[in-house]
Structure formats: structure tokens, C-alpha cells
C-alpha positions as CSV (number, residue, x, y, z in Angstrom):
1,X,78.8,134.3,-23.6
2,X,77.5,137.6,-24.6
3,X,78.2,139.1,-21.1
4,X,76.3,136.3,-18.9
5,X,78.1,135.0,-16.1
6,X,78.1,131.6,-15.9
7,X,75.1,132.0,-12.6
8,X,73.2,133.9,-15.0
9,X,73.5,131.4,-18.1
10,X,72.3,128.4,-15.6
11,X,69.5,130.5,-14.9
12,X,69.1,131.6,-18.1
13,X,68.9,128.4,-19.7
14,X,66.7,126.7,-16.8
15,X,64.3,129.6,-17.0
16,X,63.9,128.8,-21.3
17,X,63.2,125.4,-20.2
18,X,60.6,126.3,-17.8
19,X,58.6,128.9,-19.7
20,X,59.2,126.8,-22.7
21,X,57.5,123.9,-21.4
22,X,54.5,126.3,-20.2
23,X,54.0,127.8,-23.5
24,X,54.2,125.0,-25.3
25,X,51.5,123.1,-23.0
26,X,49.2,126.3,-23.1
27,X,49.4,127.1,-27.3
28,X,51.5,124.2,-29.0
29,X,54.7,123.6,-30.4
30,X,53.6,125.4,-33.9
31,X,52.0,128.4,-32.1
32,X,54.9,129.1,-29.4
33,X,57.3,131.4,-30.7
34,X,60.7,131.9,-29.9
35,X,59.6,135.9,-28.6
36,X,57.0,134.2,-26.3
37,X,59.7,132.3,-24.9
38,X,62.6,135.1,-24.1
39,X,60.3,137.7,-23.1
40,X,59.6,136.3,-20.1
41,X,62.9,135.6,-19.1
42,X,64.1,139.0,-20.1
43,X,66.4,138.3,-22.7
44,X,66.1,138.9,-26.5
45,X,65.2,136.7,-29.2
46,X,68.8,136.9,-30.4
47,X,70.0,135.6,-27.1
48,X,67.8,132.2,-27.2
49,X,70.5,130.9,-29.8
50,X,73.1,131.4,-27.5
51,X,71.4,128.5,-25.2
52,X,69.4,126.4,-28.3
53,X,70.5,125.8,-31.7
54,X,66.4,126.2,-32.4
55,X,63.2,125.6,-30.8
56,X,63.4,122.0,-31.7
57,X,66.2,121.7,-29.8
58,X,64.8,123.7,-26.8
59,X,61.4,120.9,-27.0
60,X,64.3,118.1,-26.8
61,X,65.7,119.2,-23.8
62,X,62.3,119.7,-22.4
63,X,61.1,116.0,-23.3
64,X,64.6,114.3,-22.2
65,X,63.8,115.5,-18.7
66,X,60.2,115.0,-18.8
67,X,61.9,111.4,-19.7
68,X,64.1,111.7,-16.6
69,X,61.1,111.8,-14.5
70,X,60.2,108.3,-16.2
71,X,63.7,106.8,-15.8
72,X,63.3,107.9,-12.1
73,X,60.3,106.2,-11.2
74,X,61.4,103.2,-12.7
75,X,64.8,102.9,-10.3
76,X,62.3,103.7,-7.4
77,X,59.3,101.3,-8.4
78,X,62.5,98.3,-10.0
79,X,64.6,98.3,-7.3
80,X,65.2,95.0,-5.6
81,X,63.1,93.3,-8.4
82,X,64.8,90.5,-9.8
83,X,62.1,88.2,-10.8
84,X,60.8,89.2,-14.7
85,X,57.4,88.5,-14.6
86,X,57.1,90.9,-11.6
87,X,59.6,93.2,-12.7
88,X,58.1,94.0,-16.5
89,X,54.7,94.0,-14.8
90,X,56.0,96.9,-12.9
91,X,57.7,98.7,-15.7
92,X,54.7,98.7,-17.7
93,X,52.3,100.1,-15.0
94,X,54.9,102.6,-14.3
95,X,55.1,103.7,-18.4
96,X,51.2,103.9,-18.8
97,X,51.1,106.2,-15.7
98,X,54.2,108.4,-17.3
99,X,51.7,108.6,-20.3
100,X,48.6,109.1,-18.8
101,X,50.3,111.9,-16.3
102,X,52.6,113.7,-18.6
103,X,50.1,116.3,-20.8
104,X,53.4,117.0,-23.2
105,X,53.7,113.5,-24.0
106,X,49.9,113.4,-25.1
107,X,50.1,116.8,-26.3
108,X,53.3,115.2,-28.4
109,X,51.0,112.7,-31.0
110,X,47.2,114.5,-30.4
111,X,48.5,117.6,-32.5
112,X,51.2,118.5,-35.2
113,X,54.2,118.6,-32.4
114,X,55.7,115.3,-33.6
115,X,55.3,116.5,-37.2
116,X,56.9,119.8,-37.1
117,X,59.7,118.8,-34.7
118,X,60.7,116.0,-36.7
119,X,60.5,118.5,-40.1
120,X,62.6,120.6,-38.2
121,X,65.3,118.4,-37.1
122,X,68.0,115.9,-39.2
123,X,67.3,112.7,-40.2
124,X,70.5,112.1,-38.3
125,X,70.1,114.1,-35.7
126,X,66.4,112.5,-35.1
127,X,68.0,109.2,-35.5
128,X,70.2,110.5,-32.3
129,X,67.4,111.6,-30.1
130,X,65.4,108.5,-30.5
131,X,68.7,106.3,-29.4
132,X,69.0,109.1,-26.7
133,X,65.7,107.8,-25.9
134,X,65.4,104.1,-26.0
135,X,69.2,104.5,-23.9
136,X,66.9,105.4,-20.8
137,X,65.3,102.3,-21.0
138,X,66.5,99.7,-22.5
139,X,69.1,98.6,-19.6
140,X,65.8,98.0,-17.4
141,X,64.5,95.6,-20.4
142,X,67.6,94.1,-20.5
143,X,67.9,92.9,-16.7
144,X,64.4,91.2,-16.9
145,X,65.5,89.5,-20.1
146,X,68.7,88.0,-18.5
147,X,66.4,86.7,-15.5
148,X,63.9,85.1,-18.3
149,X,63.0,82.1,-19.7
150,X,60.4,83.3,-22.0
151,X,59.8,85.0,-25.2
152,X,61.1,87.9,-23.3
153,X,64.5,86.8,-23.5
154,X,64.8,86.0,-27.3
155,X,63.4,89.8,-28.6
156,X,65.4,92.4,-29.2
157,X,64.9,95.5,-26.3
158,X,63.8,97.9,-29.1
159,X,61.0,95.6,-29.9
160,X,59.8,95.2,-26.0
161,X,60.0,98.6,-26.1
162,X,57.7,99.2,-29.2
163,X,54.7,96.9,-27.9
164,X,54.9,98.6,-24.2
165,X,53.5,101.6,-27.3
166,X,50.5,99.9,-27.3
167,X,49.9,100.8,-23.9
168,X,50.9,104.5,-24.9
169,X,48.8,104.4,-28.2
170,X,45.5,103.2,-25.6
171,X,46.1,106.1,-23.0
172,X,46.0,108.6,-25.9
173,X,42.6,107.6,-27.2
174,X,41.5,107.2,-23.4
175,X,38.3,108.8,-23.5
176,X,37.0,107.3,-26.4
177,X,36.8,104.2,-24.3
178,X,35.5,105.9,-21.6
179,X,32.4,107.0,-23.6
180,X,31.8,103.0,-23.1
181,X,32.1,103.0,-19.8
182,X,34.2,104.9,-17.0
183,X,36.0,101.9,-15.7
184,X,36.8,100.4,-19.6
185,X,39.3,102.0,-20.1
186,X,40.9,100.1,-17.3
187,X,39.8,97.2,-17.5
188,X,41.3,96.9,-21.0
189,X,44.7,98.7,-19.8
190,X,45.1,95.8,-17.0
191,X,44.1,92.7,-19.5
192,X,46.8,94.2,-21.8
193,X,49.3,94.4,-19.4
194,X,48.3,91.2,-17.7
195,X,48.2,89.5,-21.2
196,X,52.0,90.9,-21.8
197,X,53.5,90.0,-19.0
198,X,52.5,86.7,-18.7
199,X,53.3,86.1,-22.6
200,X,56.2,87.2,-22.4
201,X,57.4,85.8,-19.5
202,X,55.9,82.3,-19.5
203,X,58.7,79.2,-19.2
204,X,59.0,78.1,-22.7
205,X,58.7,74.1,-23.1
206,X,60.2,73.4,-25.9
């Protein structure tokens, strides 16, 4: 590849991801240019599309292991959890604090990132990243809903997975509820969870 021994392309490519993630955080996905990325790292712009197709796809690999991290603490905090109600109780304290700890996730829907990186990418290749995503997931769903005799058990994992976004969409307008009062915003956070859990989990009697 253009000379680089396969120690230098690992490093290469580990290095876009680092100083990609930093610019991004510090200026945006709109104002980071491709330049501000390579310079850095010491190679030219020509050479970032040896390692990325674009800079969409550099802030995919950047999110999928900012993901990772997520996927991580969920094997760490799940493991040994069989009982559902306990289990998706756990997964959803463990998602809002991936939210409410991970600036490029809230940095991802407070400004244009999400816009241009979608305008920038396939529908089918979009389509691919957000089964990517869900992938991560969805098997963690899945156990609790096989352990279930609730409502849980009868939705489809995607869905689970889209109201744990309300969780998301309440971290992201955090301090607006904590113009209220410093401890609403938790307050509210553990009602909804509580109120989740136990609705989805509750024996149904019919």
C-alpha cells in the first residue's frame, strides 16, 4: 500500500481514528477536514483514502468502537443475569450512562453530524450501518425476551431497542430539565426506566 509496511498501516490507520475522533469532538463533523486529520499523523491528504473510502466512513469506524465500549459494559454489567426484569433494568441503566458519557454520541443529534453523514453515505450503505448497529445489541434483548413472560417477549428486538431512545432522546435535552431542578433530571430518568421495566416485564394474565 503505497510503501507502508503493514506496522506502519496499523499505525497509520489507528492514529486517523484517534485524531479523527479529537477533531471531530473539538470543531464537528462539517468543520473537520480531511487535511486536519492527516497532518497530524504525517501523511498526505491523498494517503487518507488509502485507509477510508471518505470521512463518513472514517466517523463510522469511530462510532462502531465508541459502540464497542457499550457492548462491553453490557457483557460486564449482564453477566450471570438471567432473570428479565433485572436483566433489562440493567441494560437500560447501562445505555443511558453510554449516552450521557459518550460527548460524540451527543455531539451526533445536537448538531448537523447525523445530517451530513447520512447525505454523505448510501441509502444502502446506511441501511448496513444501522443493522451493524442494532447487531450489537439485539442478542442481549433477545436473551431477556426468551426468559419473559411479558410484553417483552411478544415485540420485536428493533422495537425494544427504539423505546430504550427515549432514554437517549431525555439525556440529550438534560439540562433543560435541570433548569427545573438539579436532581429532575434523575428523577424522571429512573421513573422511566422503572416504568419500562416493570411494563415490560410484568406476567401477563390473560
Amino acid at each position: 500500500m503505497h510503501g507502508f509496511s503493514d506496522e506502519e498501516r496499523e499505525r497509520i490507520r489507528k492514529e486517523l481514528v484517534e485524531v479523527g475522533r479529537e477533531k471531530i469532538l473539538a470543531y464537528g463533523l462539517k468543520k473537520t477536514n480531511v487535511e486536519d486529520i492527516t497532518e497530524p499523523v504525517g501523511i498526505a491528504k491523498s494517503s487518507f483514502y488509502l485507509f477510508f473510502d471518505s470521512k463518513a466512513e472514517l466517523y463510522l469506524e469511530i462510532m462502531r468502537r465508541e459502540v464497542d465500549e457499550l457492548t462491553e459494559s453490557l457483557e460486564n454489567e449482564l453477566d450471570g443475569i438471567d432473570d428479565p426484569r433485572e436483566g433489562f433494568e440493567r441494560l437500560c441503566w447501562c445505555y443511558k450512562a453510554f449516552v450521557e458519557n459518550n460527548p460524540l454520541v451527543q455531539q451526533l443529534f445536537r448538531d448537523d453530524s447525523y445530517r451530513m453523514f447520512r447525505d454523505n453515505v448510501s441509502p444502502e450503505r446506511l441501511a448496513e450501518i444501522e443493522r451493524e448497529g442494532v447487531a450489537e445489541v439485539v442478542p442481549y434483548v433477545e436473551f431477556f425476551q426468551e426468559r419473559s413472560d411479558g410484553l417483552l417477549a411478544e415485540c420485536d428486538p428493533v422495537t425494544v431497542l427504539g423505546v430504550l431512545g427515549t432514554i437517549e432522546l431525555l439525556a440529550l435535552h438534560r439540562e433543560d430539565y435541570e433548569e427545573y431542578d438539579d436532581e429532575y433530571y434523575e428523577r424522571v430518568q429512573e421513573l422511566l426506566i422503572t416504568t419500562l421495566t416493570r411494563g415490560l416485564t410484568v406476567e401477563r394474565t390473560e
